[in-house]
N, C-alpha and C positions, 0 to 999 in steps of 0.2 A: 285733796288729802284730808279725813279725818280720823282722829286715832280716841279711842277711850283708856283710860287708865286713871288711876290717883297717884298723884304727885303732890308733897306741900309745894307750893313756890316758895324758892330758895333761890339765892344768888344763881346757881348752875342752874336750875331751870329756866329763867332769865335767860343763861347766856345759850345754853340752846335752843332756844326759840330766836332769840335775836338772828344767831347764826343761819337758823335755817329758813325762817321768813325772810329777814333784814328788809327792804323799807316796805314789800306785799302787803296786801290786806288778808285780814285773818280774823277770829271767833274764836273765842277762851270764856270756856264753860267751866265757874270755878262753886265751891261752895264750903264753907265753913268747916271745919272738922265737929265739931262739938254744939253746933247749934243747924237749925231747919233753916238755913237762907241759901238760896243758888242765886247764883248772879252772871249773866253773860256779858262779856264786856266785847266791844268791836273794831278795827280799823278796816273801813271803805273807802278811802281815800281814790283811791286807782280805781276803783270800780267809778266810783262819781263822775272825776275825771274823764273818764273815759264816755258816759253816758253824756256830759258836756260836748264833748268835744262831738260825737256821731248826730246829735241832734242840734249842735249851734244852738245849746241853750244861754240865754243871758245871766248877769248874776244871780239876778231873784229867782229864774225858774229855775237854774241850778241849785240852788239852796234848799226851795223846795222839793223836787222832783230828788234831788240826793236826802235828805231826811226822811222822804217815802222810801226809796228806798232801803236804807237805812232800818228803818223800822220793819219794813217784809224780812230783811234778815234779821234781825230779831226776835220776829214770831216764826220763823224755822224752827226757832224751838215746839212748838204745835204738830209738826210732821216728823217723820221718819228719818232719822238721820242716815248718811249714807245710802239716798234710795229715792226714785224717779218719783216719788210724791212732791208736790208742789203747791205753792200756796201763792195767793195773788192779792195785792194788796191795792186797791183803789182811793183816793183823795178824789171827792167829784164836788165842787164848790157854783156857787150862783154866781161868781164873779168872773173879773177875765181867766184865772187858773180853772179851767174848764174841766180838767181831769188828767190826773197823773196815774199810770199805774205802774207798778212793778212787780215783777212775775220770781220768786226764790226755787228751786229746788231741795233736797235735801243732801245735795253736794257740795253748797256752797255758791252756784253759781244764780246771779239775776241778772235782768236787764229790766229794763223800763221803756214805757215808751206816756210822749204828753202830747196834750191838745189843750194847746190855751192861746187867746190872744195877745197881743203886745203887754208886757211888765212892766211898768216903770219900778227904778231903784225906791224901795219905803225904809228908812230908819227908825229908832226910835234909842232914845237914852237908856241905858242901865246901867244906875250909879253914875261914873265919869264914861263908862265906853257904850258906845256907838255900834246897836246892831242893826243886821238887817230884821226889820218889822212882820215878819211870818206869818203872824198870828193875822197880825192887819191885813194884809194882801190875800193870804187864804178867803178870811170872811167866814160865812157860814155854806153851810154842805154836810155832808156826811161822809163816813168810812164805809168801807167795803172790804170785807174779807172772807178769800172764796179756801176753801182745804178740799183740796183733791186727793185723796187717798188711794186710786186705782181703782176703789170697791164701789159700787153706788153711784148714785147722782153726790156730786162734790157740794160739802157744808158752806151754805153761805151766811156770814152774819153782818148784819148794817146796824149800823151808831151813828147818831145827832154828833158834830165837833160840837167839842165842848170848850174847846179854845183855838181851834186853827194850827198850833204851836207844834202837830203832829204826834211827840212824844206822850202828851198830856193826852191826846184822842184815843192813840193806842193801847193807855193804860186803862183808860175807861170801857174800852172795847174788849180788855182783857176782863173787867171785875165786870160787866154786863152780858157779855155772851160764852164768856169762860169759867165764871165766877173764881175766875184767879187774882187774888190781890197784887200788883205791883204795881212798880214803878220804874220809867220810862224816861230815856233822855237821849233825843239823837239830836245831831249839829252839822252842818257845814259852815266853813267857815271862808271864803272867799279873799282874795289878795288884792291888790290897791289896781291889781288889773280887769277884777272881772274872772278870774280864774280861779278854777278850786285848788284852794291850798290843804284843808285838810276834812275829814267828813267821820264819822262814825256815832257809836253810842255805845248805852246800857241798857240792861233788862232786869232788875232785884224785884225775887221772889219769897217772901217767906211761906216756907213750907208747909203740911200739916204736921201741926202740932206746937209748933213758933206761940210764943209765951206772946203776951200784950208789951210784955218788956222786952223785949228783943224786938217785936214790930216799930215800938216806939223808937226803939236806933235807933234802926234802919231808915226811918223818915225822918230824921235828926241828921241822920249823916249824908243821905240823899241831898236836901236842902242844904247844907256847908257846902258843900262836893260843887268846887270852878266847874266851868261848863267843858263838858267835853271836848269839846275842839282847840280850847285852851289849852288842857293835858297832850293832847296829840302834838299841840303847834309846841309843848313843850319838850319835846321828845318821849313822852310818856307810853307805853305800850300797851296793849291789852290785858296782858298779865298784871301788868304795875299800875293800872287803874283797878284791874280787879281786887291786887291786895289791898286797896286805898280804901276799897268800899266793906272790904271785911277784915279790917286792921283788927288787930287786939282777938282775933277768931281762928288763929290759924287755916287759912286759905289752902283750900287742896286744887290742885289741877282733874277735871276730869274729860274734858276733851277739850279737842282742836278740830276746827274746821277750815279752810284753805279758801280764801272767798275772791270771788273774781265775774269780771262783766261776759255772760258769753248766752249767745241767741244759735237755739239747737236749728233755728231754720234751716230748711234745703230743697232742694230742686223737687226731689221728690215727696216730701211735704207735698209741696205747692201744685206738684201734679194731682194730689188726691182732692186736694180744694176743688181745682180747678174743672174737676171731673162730676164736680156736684153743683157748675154754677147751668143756671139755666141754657138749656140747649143752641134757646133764640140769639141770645151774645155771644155764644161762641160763633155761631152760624156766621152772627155780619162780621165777625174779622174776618172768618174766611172767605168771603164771599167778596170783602174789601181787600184780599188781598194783606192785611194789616197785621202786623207782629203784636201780641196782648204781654205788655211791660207790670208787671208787679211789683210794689216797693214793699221790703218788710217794716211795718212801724217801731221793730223791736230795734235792727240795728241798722237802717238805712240802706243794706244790701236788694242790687237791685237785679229781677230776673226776666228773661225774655224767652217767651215762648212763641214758635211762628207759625203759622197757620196751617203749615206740617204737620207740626207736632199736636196742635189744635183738634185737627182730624183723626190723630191719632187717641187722642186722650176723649175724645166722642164716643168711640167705642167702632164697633165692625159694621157700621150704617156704610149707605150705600155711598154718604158724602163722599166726596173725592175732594182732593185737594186743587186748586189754583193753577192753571200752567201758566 
C-alpha cells in the first residue's frame, strides 16, 4: 500500500496510522511545511525478523544484513514509487561478512540474501550501554548500489565504507554519487536471545534551497536524536519519529508506504534461467536419470525440476527423456 497526499501530523493522524498499521512495518515520507527538509522515517522490524528467521542468521549477521537492508529501503526513495523499478543494495567487506545484499522495489517490498562466514558476537561501549560493534565486524569493503529503472542498462554506483556503521556509508554514497546531502541512521536492535527485537531507520534531506541555517539544525538535531532502535523499543512510530526530527517545522505527511519481506521468485522464473544453462548439465541429469534441485538465495524456497521436465525446457531436440 502507498498513498500520497499532505497531511500535518496531528494526534488523529497518529491515530490512523496506528490503526491501520498497528505493530507492521511501514515508511512515512514527511517534510516540513515552511522549510526545504524531507525526511523518511522507517519500521522494518518484521521484515528483519523475518529475513532472520529464513536464513538462520546469528545476532551479528542479523544486525548487520537488517541495517543493509534497512538502508535499501531507504534509498527507495531514488526509484519510482509505486512501480516494478528496483534497487539493489550490496555491503561486500574483506572480512568474514563476505557480502550482504538486499533487493527493494518501489512497493515496498525487499528481501535479502548473505554470504559470510561464522560471526562471532563484537561489542563495544557507548557511554554506559553496550552495542553490538558494526562498524568493527564490517571492516573495510565497499557499497554497491545498482537502480533499475526498466529503461537501459541499470545505474551502478560503488563507495569506499567510510566507517562500516552502514547508515554513515549510505550517506556518503548519497553526497558521492547523488550529490544529495543527507543524513542516514539505520539499527537493529537484538534481545538477550539472539533475536530481532526491533530494526528500522531515517533518511534527512535538505532540499534545494535550505539556508546554511536550517542545514545547521538539522545536524544539530540529527546528532541529539537516541538511536533509532531506542525510539522503536520505546514504542515510538514512524510518524512520531518523523515529528521528533522536524519538531518546531510543522511536519506534513506526504506519503506512506506498506513495507514487507517478499521474494517475487517462481517456478517459472526458474524455467527461463534454467533454459539458458548450458546444454552439456542439463544433458547429464538426464542422462543420470537425476532430478536438478534449486535453492532460491532470496528466501530459501526450494524447487525440483526432473528430467522430464529438463527435456522439455531443452527445447524440441531429439533428446528423449529416461525410461
Amino acid at each position: 500500500m502507498l498513498k500520497r497526499f499532505v497531511k500535518p501530523i496531528d494526534e488523529q493522524v497518529k491515530k490512523d496510522l496506528k490503526e491501520y498499521f498497528g505493530p507492521g512495518d511501514y515508511m512515512v515520507t514527511a517534510v516540513a511545511k515552511d522549510e526545504p527538509i524531507r525526511v523518511y522515517t522507517l519500521k522494518a522490524t518484521q521484515a528483519v525478523r523475518h529475513a532472520q528467521m529464513i536464513h538462520g542468521l546469528s545476532p551479528m549477521l542479523a544486525a548487520v544484513a537488517g541495517r543493509v537492508m534497512c538502508g535499501a529501503l531507504l534509498l527507495s526513495s531514488l526509484i519510482k514509487h509505486a512501480s516494478n523499478q528496483k534497487l539493489m543494495l550490496k555491503l561486500e567487506t574483506e572480512g568474514d561478512i563476505k557480502s550482504v545484499v538486499a533487493e527493494v522495489d518501489g512497493f515496498g517490498n525487499v528481501r535479502c540474501m548473505v554470504n559470510s562466514g561464522h560471526i562471532p558476537v563484537k561489542t563495544r561501549m557507548e557511554g554506559e550501554r553496550k552495542k553490538l560493534d558494526i562498524g568493527g565486524v564490517v571492516g573495510r569493503g565497499r557499497l554497491v548500489v545498482v537502480k533499475d529503472i526498466g529503461v537501459g542498462e541499470p545505474y551502478t554506483g560503488v563507495v569506499p565504507l567510510v566507517s562500516g556503521e552502514i547508515g554513515e556509508d549510505i550517506a556518503y554514497y548519497l553526497w558521492k554519487s547523488e550529490q544529495i546531502p543527507s543524513a542516514v541512521a539505520v539499527g537493529v536492535l537484538v534481545d538477550e536471545r539472539g533475536l530481532v527485537k526491533e530494526a528500522g531507520g531515517y533518511l534527512v534531506q535538505p532540499l534545494g534551497g535550505a539556508s546554511p541555517k536550517v542545514v545547521e539544525e538539522m545536524e544539530r538535531r540529527v546528532k541529539s536524536m537516541p538511536s533509532v532502535t531506542s525510539l522503536l523499543d520505546a514504542g515510538k512510530r514512524p510518524e512520531e519519529i518523523a515529528q521528533m526530527l522536524l519538531e518546531g517545522m510543522e511536519p506534513h505527511l506526504v506519503g506512506l508506504k506498506e513495507v514487507k519481506y517478499f521474494c517475487p521468485c517462481n517456478r517459472r522464473l526458474l524455467e527461463v534461467l534454467i533454459a539458458g544453462y548450458p546444454e552439456e548439465e542439463l544433458e547429464e541429469f538426464i542422462k543420470e536419470n537425476r532430478p536438478l534441485e534449486i535453492e532460491c538465495n532470496f528466501c530459501r524456497k526450494k524447487y525440483t525440476f526432473s528430467p522430464q521436465e529438463l527435456v522439455r525446457l531443452l527445447g524440441p531436440d531429439d533428446k528423449k527423456a529416461p525410461h
